[in-house]
C-alpha positions, 0 to 999 in steps of 0.5 A: 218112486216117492210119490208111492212112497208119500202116498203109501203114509197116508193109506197105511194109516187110513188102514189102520184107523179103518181096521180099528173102526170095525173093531168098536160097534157089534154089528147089528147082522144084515139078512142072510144072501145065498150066492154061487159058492155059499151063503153070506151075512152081513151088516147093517150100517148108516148112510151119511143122511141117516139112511140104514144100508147092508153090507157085506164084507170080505168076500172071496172072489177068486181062488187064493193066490199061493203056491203055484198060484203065485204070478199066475192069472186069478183062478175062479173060485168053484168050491162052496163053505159050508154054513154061512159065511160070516161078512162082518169083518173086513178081508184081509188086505193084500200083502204090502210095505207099511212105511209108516210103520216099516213093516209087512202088512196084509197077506198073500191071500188077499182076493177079496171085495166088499159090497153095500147095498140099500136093499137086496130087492129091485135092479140098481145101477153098480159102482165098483171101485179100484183103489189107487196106491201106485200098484204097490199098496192099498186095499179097497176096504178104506173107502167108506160107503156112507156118501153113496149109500144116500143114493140108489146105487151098490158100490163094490170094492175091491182087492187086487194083488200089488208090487212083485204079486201083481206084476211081475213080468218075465219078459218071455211068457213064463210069467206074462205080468198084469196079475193084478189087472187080471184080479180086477177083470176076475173081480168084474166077471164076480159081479157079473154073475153075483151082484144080482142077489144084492139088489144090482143090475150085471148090466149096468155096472160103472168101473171107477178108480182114482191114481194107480185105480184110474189108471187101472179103470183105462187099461181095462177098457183097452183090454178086450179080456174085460169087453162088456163086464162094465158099460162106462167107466170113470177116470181120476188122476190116472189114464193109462197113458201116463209115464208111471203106469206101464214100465218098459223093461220087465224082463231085467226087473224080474231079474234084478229082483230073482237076484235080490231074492237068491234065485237062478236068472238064467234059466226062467222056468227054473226062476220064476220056480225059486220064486215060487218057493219063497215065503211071501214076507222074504219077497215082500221084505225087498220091496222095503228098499223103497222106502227110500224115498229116491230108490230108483224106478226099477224097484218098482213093479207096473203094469207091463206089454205082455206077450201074446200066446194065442190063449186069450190069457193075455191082458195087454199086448200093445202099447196102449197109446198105439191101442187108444189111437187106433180106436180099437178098445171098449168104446164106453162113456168114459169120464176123466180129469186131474186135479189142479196141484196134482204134484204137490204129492211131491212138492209139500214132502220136498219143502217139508223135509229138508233130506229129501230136499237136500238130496232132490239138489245134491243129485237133481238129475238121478233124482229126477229121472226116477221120480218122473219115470224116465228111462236110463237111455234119456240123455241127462241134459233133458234134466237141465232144461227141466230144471231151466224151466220149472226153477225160474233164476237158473239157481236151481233148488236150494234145500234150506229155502225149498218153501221159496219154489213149492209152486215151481215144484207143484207144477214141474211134479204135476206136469211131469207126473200127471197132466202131460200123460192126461193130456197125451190120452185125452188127445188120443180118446179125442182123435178116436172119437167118431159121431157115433162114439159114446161120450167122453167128458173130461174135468179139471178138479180146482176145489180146495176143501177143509180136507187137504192130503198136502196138509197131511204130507207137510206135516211130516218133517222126518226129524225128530218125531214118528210121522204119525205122531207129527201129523196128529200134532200137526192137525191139533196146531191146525184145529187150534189156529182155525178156532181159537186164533181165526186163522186161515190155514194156507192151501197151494191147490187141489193135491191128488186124492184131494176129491177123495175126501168129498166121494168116501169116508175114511175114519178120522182121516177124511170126513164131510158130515152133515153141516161141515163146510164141505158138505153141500159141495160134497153132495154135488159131486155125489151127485154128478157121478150119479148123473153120469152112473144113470146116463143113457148113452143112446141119447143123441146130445148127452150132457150132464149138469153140475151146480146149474152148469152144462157140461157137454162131451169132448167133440172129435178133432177139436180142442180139449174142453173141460169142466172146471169142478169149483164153486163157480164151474165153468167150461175151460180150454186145456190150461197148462199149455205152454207146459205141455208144449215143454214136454212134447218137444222133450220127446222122451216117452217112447213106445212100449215094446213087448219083452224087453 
């Protein structure tokens, strides 16, 4: 799908400005801590105020995933190192394609996360944090703490195994898929037994993700592998629910890709052994085919329907609507939202890029169905009425005047891709819903900061120049304009990951400091995530409270209400309604079944 494509850009570079980061300072060491397998020292870094906090880095969680390993569930890890461990330097991310730069990156030895803590004393409440990267790339170690580290909070984050590593399904239950959502639960059963010696309560721990992260926060509240390792749990921009997170027929994916790596499809067992055998960057080297930006949708791995064998290896065996409906998942206090332009992800490269523009127009359907993630059988005039739709005129999208429909774009990508899955999940938590649920409370992310990942992804023009090289020229034309000229320079929304930027530093990608224009808003947020981290859920009417406004949970069989995070907050009713009434009456997301 593009959208990984897009989004990967802007992780491979944030990684490589992350990893140079640690690279400048020699760390001033952090006491040393004893946990189950050895002991750790770590750093001592700033938080964004001023405030001296510890962190410890690169810490193994699990078995490494190699050889037999490969595919297969996160084993946990018994052995002790000897001596002490050094956790000032980042663990390697987990093995992925760079497309900015065209290459692997990371290794297949990947199973680690990164903990920061005020102080190692006292029992305070846990953030850990799932990355996004549309479960094809990414690793937890670019987000930054430093906003966090004003609070009384630990925050960990992790690394959890992507693409063909991590989701692989044979269909059949040789393979059973999900690996990386299993790394996660084995993540969270780490903190449960270690997070103490940190200074953190096992007992109070908020699971938190934003994108293929989000989504990966959804689907472990739905699995009952991962009930009570975490008591609440926030959403951004990912449920799942929505169209991209779970993909409908594993066994022909595995398949296609054995193939691509010269390996026997007909036997499984005989399969999934070739598969094994290979070297990890052979295996990784296919997933290049996904730089192209319309690659279709079957080279692309998800979360899948496992088969259930009766083990209690199994993550997720239903289809996870039919699992929310049915009221039958880990009921926590769970916050959820989307932002406003979520599709400009899509549209800003669209317009920015007259290839991929000229491509969306040439082949509109084919284009369409793998960037929205509709299935083959889906009768190709849906993507007619789609266009009828979103491309007031009837014209279609014409490749050399793309910037005329960047708002039509935005809405269709937004609509397609993001708030018509939200709205499907939402509605069903809703349903759910009974006086004694613990509470859901849903937002709508509109505020547009000085940081903008549209501005990053217009940047890049795909003609003449490295992406890099056209996103630093881009961002010194900006700076320029902005100080010297009095510009203003042009929004169209609240893109996806933008709220990113007010929750982590990333190293010259992302950052709001002390007396930028974000700032204060930025601690609001940090604020507001806090308050809900701290909620009592045996309260009988929790709220929470953002810049003076209420914000009161989602009520059982009654419209969606949401708080609208801006300046100027304010409850709202759903907004995109005649758009989602579009896409229900498309019909064209149909349950998942096992093993297809």
């Amino acid at each position: 799908m593009a959208y990984k494509l897009v989004l990967s850009i802007v992780v491979g570079i944030a990684a490589y400005l992350v990893g140079t980061y640690y690279l400048f300072p020699s760390p001033v060491k952090s006491p040393v801590v004893e946990i189950v397998t050895g002991k750790l020292q770590g750093r001592i870094s700033q938080s964004r105020d001023g405030r001296n906090y510890l962190e410890y880095l690169g810490i193994p969680y699990s078995k490494p995933p190699l050889l037999e390993l490969r595919y297969e569930p996160p084993e946990p890890l018994v052995q002790k190192w000897e001596g002490v461990r050094d956790a000032t330097k980042l663990g390697a991310e987990c093995i992925q394609v760079d497309t900015l730069m065209n290459q692997v990156v990371g290794k297949e030895d990947c199973l680690f996360l990164n903990i920061h803590t005020p102080k190692l004393d006292g029992s305070k409440p846990v953030i850990v944090w799932l990355h996004g990267g549309g479960f094809a790339f990414g690793t937890g170690n670019i987000y930054r703490p430093d906003y966090f580290m004003d609070e009384n909070v630990v925050l960990v984050t992790v690394n959890y195994r992507l693409s063909s590593f991590g989701f692989l399904n044979t269909g059949d239950g040789v393979v059973r898929g999900n690996a990386g959502l299993k790394d996660q639960n084995m993540a969270l059963r780490w903190v449960r037994d270690n997070i103490q010696k940190f200074g953190g309560n096992p007992k109070d721990v908020t699971l938190f993700g934003e994108s293929a992260g989000g989504a990966s926060t959804h689907f472990q509240m739905l699995s009952p592998m991962s009930k009570g390792l975490f008591h609440k749990a926030i959403s951004q921009s990912g449920l799942a629910s929505m169209a991209w997170a779970v993909y409908p027929n594993p066994a022909k994916q595995a398949k296609r890709f054995a193939a691509q790596a010269n390996c026997p499809t007909e036997d499984t067992r005989e399969m999934v052994k070739c598969l094994k055998s290979r070297d990890a960057l052979e295996l990784v080297s296919i997933h290049k085919e996904c730089i192209d930006k319309l690659h279709p949708t079957i080279a692309m791995f998800f979360p899948t329907v496992e088969e259930e064998i009766g083990d209690g290896k199994s993550f997720l065996t239903e289809d996870p609507t039919k699992i929310i409906e049915s009221g039958q998942f880990n009921q926590i206090p769970f916050m959820t939202g989307v932002n406003s332009a979520e599709g400009l992800l899509l549209s800003s490269v669209i317009v920015a890029n007259k290839t991929f523009a000229r491509q969306l127009a040439n082949n509109w359907a084919e284009s369409l169905r793998n960037l929205l993630v509709i299935r083959d059988d889906v009768d190709p005039a849906i993507f007619e009425q789609i266009k009828g739709f979103y491309l007031k005129g009837g014209d279609g999208l014409d490749p050399e005047n793309a910037w005329n429909q960047i708002e039509n774009l935005t809405n269709l990508f937004s609509d397609g891709i993001f708030k018509h899955g939200f709205h499907k999940g939402a509605t069903s938590h809703t349903k759910a819903l009974t006086s004694k649920s613990p509470p859901l409370f849903l937002y709508y992310y509109t505020y547009q900061g000085e940081f903008g990942l549209d501005q990053i992804l217009l940047a890049i023009k795909g003609e003449l120049f490295h992406p890099l090289v056209e996103i630093i020229w881009s961002r010194i034309a900006n700076w320029v304009k902005v100080t010297f000229m009095g510009a203003e320079i042009p929004r169209y929304g609240a893109c996806h990951g933008d709220e990113l930027a007010m929750q982590f530093y990333v190293p010259l990608l992302a950052s709001v400091p002390k007396g930028s224009r974000d700032y204060e808003f930025s601690k609001k947020i940090i604020n507001l995530i806090m308050q809900f981290v701290k909620l009592d859920a045996k309260q009988t009417e929790p709220k929470l409270e953002f810049m003076g406004q209420a914000w009161v949970p989602q009520v059982s069989d009654k419209p969606l209400r949401l708080m609208q995070l801006d300046l100027k907050p304010k409850m709202i009713t759903e907004p995109s309604k005649q758009s989602l009434a579009f896409w229900d009456s498309l019909n064209i997301r149909k349950n998942i079944k096992v093993g297809l």
